[in-house]
N, C-alpha and C positions, 0 to 999 in steps of 0.2 A: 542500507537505507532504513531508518525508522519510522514508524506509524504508530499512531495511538491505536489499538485493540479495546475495543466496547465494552467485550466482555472481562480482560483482565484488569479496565480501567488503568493503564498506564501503559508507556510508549514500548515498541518491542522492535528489535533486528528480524525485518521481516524474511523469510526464507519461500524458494521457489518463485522468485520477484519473474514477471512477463511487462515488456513496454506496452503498455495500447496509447492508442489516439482517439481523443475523444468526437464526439459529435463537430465541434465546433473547434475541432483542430490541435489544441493542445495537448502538452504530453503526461501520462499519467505511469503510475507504477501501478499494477497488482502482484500482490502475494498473498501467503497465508503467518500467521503466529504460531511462532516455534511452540508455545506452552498447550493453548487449547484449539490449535486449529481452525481458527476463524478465518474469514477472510480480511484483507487487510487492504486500502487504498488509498495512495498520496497524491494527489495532481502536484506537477513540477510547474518551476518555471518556466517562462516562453522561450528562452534562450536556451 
């Protein structure tokens, strides 16, 4: 799955991906950026 990275300003294959749930029920991706290690977060769809 892809995520834009802040720091490298463009979208990256995030690696080390973990599902959470957020507050309010929906589903989210974290990981980190293969290149400088940032954190990385997608919220998904509802489905």
């Amino acid at each position: 799955m892809e995520a834009y990275c802040v720091k490298c300003k463009a979208k990256k294959e995030m690696q080390d991906t973990q599902d959470v749930t957020l507050k309010n029920g929906r589903k989210a991706l974290k990981g980190k950026c293969p290149v400088c290690g940032t954190s990385l977060f997608r919220i998904l769809g509802s489905k």
